[in-house]
N, CA, C and O atoms as a printed pandas DataFrame, in Angstrom:
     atom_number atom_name residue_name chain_id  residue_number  x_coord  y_coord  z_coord
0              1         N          UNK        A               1  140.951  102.877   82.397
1              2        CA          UNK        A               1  142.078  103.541   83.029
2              3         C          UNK        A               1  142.082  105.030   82.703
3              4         O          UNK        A               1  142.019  105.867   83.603
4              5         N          UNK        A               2  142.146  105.317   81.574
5              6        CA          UNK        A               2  141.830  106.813   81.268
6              7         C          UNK        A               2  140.678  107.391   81.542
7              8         O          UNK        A               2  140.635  108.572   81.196
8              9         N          UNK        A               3  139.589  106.911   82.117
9             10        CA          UNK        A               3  138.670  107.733   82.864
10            11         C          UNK        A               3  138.774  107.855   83.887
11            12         O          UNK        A               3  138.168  108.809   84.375
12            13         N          UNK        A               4  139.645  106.919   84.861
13            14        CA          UNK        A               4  139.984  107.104   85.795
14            15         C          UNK        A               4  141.132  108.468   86.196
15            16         O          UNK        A               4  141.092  109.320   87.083
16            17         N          UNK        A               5  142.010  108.225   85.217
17            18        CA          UNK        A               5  142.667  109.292   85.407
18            19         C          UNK        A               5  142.122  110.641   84.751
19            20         O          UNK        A               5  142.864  111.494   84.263
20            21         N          UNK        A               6  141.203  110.697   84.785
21            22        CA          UNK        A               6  140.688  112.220   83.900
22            23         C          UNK        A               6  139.709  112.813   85.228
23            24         O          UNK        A               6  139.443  114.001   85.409
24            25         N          UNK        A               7  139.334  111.857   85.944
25            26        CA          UNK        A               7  138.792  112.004   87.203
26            27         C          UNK        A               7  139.104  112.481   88.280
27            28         O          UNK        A               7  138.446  113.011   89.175
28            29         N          UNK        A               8  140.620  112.170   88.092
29            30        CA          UNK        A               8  142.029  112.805   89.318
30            31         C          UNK        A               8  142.231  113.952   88.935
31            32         O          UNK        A               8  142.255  115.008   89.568
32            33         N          UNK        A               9  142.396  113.711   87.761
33            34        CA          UNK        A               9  143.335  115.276   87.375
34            35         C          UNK        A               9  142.025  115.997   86.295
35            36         O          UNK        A               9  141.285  115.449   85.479
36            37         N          UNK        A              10  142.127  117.180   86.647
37            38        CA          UNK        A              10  141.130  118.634   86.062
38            39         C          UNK        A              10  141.924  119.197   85.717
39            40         O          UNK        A              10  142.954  119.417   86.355
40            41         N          UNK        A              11  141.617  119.670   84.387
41            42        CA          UNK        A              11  142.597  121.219   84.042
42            43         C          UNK        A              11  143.924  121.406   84.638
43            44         O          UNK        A              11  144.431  122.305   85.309
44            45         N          UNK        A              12  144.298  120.362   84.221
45            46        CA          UNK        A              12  145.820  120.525   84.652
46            47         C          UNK        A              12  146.173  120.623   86.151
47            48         O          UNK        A              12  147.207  121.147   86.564
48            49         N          UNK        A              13  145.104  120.004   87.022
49            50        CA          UNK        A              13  144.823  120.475   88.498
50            51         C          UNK        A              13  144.540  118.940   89.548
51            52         O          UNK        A              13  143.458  118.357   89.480
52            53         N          UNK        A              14  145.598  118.478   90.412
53            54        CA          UNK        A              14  144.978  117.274   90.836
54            55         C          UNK        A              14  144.305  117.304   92.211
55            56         O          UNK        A              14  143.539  118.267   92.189
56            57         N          UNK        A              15  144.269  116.957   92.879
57            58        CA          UNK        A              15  143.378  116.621   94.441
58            59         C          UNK        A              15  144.550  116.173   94.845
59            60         O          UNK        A              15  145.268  115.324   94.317
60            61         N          UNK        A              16  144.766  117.006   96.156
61            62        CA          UNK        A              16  146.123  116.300   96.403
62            63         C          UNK        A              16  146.043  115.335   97.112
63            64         O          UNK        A              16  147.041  115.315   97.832
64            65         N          UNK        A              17  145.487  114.628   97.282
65            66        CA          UNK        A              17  145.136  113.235   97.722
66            67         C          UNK        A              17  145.790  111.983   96.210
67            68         O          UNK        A              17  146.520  111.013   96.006
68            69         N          UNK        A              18  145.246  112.548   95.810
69            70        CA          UNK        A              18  145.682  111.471   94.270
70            71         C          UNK        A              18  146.516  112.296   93.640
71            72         O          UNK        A              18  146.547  112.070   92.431
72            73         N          UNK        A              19  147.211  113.175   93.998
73            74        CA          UNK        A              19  148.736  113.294   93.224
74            75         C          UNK        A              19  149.184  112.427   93.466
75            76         O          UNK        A              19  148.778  111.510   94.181
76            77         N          UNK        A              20  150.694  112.619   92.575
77            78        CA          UNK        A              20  151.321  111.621   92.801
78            79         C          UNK        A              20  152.605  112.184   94.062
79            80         O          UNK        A              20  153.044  113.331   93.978
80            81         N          UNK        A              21  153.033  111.345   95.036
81            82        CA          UNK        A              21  153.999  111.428   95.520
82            83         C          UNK        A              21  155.270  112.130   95.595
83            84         O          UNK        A              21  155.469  112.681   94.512
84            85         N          UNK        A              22  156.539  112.412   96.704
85            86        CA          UNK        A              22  157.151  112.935   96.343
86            87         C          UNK        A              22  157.773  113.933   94.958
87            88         O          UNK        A              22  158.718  113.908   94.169
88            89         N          UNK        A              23  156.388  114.916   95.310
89            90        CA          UNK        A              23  156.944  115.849   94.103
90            91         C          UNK        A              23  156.656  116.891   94.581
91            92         O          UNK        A              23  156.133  116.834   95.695
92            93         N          UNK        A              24  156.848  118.127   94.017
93            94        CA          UNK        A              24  156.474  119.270   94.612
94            95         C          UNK        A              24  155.566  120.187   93.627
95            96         O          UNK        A              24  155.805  120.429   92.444
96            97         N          UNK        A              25  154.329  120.694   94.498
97            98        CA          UNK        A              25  152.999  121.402   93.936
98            99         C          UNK        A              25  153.002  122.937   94.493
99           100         O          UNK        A              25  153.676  123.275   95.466
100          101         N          UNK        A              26  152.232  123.751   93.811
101          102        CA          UNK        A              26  151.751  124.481   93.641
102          103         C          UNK        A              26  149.935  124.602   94.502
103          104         O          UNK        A              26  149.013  123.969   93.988
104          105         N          UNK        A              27  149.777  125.143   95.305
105          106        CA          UNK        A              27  148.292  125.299   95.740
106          107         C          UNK        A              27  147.700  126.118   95.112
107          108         O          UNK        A              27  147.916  127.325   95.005
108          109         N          UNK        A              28  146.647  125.259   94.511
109          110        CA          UNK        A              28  145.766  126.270   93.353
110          111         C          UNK        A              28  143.999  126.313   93.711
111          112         O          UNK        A              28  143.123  126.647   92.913
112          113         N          UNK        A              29  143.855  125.984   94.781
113          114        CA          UNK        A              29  142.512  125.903   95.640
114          115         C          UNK        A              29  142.360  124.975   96.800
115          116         O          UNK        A              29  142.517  123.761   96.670
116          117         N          UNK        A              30  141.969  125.707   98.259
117          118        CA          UNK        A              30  142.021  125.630   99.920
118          119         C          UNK        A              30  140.220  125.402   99.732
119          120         O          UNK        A              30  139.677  126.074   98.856
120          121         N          UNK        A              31  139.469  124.568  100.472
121          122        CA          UNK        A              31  138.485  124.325  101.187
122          123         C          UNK        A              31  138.718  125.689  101.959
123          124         O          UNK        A              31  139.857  126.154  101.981
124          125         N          UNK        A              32  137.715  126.320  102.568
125          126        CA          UNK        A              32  137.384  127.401  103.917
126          127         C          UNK        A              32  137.407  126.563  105.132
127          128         O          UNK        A              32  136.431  125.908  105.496
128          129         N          UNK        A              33  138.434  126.594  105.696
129          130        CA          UNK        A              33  138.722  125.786  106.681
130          131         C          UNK        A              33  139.953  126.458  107.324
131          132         O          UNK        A              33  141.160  126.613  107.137
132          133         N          UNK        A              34  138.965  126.769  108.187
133          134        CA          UNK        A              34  140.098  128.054  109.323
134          135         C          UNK        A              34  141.460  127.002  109.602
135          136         O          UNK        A              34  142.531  127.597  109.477
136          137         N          UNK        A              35  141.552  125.856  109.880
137          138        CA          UNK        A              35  142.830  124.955  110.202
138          139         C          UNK        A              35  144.013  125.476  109.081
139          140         O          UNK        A              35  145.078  126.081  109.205
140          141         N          UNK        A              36  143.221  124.889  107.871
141          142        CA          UNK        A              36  144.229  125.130  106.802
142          143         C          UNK        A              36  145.120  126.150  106.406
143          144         O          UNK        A              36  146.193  126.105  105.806
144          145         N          UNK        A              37  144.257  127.352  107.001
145          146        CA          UNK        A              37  144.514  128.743  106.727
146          147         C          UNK        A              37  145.977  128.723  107.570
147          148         O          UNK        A              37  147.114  128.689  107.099
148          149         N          UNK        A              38  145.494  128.760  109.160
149          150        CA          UNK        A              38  146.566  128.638  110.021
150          151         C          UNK        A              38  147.623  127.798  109.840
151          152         O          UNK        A              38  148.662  128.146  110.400
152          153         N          UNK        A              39  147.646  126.616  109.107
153          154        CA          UNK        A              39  148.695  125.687  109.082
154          155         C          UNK        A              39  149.329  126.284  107.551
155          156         O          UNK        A              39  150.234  125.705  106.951
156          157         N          UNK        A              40  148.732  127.419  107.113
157          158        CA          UNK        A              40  150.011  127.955  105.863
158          159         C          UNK        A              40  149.615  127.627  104.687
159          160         O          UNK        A              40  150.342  127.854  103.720
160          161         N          UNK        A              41  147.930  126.807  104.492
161          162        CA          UNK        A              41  147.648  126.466  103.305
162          163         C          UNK        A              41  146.897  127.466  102.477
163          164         O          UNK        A              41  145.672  127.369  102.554
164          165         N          UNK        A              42  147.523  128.693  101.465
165          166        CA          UNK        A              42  146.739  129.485  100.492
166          167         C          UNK        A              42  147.329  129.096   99.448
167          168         O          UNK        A              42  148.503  128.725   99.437
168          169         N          UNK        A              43  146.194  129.158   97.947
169          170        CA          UNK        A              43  146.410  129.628   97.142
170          171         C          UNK        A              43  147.558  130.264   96.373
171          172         O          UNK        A              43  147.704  131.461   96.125
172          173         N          UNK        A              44  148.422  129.147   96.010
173          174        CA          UNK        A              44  150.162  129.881   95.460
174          175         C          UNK        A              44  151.162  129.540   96.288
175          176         O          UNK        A              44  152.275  129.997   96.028
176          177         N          UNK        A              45  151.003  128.708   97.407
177          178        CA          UNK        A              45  151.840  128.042   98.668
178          179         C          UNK        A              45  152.454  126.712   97.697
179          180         O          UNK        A              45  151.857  125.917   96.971
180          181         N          UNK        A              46  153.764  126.846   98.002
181          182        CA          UNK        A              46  154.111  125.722   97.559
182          183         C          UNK        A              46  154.862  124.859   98.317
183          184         O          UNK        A              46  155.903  125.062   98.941
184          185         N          UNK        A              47  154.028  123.616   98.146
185          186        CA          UNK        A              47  154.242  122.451   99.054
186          187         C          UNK        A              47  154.870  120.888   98.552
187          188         O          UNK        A              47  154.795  120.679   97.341
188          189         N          UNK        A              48  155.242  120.219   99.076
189          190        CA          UNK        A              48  156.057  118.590   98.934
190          191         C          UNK        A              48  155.343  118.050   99.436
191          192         O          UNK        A              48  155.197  118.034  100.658
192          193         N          UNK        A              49  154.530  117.302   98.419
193          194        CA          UNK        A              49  153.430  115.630   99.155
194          195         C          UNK        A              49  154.587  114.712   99.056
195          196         O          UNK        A              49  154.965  114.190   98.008
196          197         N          UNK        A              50  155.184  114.532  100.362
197          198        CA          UNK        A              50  155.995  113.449  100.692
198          199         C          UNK        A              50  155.170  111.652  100.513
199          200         O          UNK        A              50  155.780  110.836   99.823
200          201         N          UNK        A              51  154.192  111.344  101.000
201          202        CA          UNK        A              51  153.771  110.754  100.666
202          203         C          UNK        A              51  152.115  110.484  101.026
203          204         O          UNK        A              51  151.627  111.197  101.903
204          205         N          UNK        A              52  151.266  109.485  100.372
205          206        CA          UNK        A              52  149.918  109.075  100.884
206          207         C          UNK        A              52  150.160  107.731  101.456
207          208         O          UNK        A              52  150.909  106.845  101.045
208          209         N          UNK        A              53  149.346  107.757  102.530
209          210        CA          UNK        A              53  149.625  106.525  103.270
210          211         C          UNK        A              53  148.478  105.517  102.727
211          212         O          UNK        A              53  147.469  106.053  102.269
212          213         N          UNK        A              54  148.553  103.990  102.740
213          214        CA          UNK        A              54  147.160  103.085  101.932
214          215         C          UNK        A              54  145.963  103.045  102.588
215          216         O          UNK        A              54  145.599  103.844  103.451
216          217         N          UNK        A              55  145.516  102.352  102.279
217          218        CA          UNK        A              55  143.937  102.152  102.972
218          219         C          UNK        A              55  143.042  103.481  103.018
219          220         O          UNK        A              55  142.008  103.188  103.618
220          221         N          UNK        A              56  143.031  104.520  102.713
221          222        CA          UNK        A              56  142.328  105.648  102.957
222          223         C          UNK        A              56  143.280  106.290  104.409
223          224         O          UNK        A              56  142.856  106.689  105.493
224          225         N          UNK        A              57  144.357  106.210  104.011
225          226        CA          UNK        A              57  145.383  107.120  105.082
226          227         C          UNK        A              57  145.526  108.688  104.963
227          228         O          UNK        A              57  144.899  109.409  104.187
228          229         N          UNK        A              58  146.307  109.003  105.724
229          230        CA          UNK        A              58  146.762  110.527  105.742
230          231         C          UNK        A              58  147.728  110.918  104.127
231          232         O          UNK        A              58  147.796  110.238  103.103
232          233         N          UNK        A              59  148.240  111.991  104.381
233          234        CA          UNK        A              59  148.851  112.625  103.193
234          235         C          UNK        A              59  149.554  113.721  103.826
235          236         O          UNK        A              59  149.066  114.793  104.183
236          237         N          UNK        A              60  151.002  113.255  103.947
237          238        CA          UNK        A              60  152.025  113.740  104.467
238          239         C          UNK        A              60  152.599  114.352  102.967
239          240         O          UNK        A              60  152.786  113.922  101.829
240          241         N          UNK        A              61  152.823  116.201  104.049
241          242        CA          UNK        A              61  153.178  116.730  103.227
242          243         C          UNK        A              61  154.324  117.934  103.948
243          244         O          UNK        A              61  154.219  117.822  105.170
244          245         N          UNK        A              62  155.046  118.695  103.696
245          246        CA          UNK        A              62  156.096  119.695  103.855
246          247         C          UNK        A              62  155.769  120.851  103.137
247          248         O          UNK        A              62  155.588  120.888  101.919
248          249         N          UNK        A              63  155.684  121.948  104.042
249          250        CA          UNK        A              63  155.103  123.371  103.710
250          251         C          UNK        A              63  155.853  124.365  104.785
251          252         O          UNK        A              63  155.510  124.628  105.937
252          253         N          UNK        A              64  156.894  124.795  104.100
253          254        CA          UNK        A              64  157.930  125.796  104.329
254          255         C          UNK        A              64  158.585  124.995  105.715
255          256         O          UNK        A              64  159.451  124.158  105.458
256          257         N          UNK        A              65  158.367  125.120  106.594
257          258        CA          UNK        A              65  159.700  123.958  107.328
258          259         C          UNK        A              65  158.532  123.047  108.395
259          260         O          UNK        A              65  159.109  122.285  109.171
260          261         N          UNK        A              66  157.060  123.057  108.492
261          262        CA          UNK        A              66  156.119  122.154  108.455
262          263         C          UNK        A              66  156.032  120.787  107.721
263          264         O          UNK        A              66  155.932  120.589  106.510
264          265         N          UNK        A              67  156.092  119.911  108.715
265          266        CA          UNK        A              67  155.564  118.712  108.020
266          267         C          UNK        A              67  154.646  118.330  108.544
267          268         O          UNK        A              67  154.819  117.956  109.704
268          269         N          UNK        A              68  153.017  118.222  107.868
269          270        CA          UNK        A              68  152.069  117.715  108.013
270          271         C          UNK        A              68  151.205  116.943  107.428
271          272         O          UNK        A              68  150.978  116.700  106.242
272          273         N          UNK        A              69  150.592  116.465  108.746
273          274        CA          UNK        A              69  149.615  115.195  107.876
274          275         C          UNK        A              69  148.027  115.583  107.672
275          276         O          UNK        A              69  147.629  116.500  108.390
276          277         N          UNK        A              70  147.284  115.114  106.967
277          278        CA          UNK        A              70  146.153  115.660  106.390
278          279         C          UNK        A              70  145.379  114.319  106.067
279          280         O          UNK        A              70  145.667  113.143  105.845
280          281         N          UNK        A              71  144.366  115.022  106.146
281          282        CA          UNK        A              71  143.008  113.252  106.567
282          283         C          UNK        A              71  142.881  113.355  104.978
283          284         O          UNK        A              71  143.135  114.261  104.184
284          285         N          UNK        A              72  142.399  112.093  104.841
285          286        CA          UNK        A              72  141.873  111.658  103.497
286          287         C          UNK        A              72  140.825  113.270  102.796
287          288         O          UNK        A              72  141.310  114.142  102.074
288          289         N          UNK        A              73  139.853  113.238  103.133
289          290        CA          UNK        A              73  138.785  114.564  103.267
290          291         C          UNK        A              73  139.635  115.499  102.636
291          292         O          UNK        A              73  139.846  115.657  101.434
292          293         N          UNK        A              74  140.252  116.305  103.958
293          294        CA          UNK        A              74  140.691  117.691  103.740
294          295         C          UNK        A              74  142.061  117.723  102.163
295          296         O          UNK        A              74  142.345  118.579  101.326
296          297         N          UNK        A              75  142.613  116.156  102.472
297          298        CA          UNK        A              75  143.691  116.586  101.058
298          299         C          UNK        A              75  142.822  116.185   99.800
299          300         O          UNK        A              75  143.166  116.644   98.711
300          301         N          UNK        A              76  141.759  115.388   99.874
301          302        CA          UNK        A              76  140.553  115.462   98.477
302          303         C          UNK        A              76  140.382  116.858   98.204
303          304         O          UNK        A              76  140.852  117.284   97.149
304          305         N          UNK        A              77  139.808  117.613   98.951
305          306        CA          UNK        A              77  139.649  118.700   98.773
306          307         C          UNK        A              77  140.351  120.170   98.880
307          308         O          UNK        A              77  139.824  121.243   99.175
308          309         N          UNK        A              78  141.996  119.819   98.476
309          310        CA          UNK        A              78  142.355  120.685   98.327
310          311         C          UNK        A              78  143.149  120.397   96.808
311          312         O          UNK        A              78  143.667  119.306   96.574
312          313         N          UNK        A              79  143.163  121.483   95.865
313          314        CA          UNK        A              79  143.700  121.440   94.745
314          315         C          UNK        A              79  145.177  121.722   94.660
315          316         O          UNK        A              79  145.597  122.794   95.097
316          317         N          UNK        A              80  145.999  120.835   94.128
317          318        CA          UNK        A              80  146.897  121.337   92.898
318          319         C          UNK        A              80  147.717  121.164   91.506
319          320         O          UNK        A              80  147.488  120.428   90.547
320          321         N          UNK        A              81  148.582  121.949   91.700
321          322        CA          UNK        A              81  149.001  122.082   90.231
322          323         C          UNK        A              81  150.706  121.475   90.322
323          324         O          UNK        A              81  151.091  120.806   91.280
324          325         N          UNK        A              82  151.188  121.676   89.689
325          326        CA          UNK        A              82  152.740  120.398   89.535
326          327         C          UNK        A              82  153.534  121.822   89.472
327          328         O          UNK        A              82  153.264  122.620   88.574
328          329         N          UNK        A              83  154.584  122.130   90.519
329          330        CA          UNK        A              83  155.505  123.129   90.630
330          331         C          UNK        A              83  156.782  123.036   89.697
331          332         O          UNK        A              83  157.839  122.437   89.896
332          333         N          UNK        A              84  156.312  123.920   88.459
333          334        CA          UNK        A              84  157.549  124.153   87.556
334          335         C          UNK        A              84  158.939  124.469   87.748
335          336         O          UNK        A              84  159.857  124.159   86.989
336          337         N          UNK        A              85  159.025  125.155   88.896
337          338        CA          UNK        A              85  160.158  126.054   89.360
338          339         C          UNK        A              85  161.252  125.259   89.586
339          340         O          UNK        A              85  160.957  124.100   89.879
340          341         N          UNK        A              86  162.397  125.510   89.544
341          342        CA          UNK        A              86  163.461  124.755   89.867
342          343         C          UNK        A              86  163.952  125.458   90.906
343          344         O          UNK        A              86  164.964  125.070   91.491
């Protein structure tokens, strides 16, 4: 179990695919992917993974008054961090 979870989470940094749920993150690394760019995803954007859907589903998330969904892929490969801010 603990290698598993050391696998998700880096440096204090998860895949937002395997975060956990309703919480709110911090974007701390975007894939180069002109979509992402346009849909509001940089570096320091802070976003609400509402939820991951099962089976290798999407990953519904809320980014400033956007709610979007994101393929398995693109939310593996985007990083973050757990939003301190109140």
């Amino acid at each position: 179990m603990e290698q598993k979870q050391s696998r998700q989470r880096q440096h204090g940094k998860y895949s937002l695919y395997t975060a956990p749920d309703n919480c709110r993150y911090t974007v701390a690394a975007v894939p180069d992917v002109k979509i992402l760019n346009s849909l509001g995803f940089y570096p320091g954007t802070v976003i609400h993974k509402k939820k991951r859907y099962r089976l290798g589903g999407p990953v519904l998330v809320t980014s400033a008054t956007r709610e979007i969904a994101l393929g398995k892929d693109i939310a593996s490969a985007i990083l973050v961090e757990e939003d301190t801010a109140i």
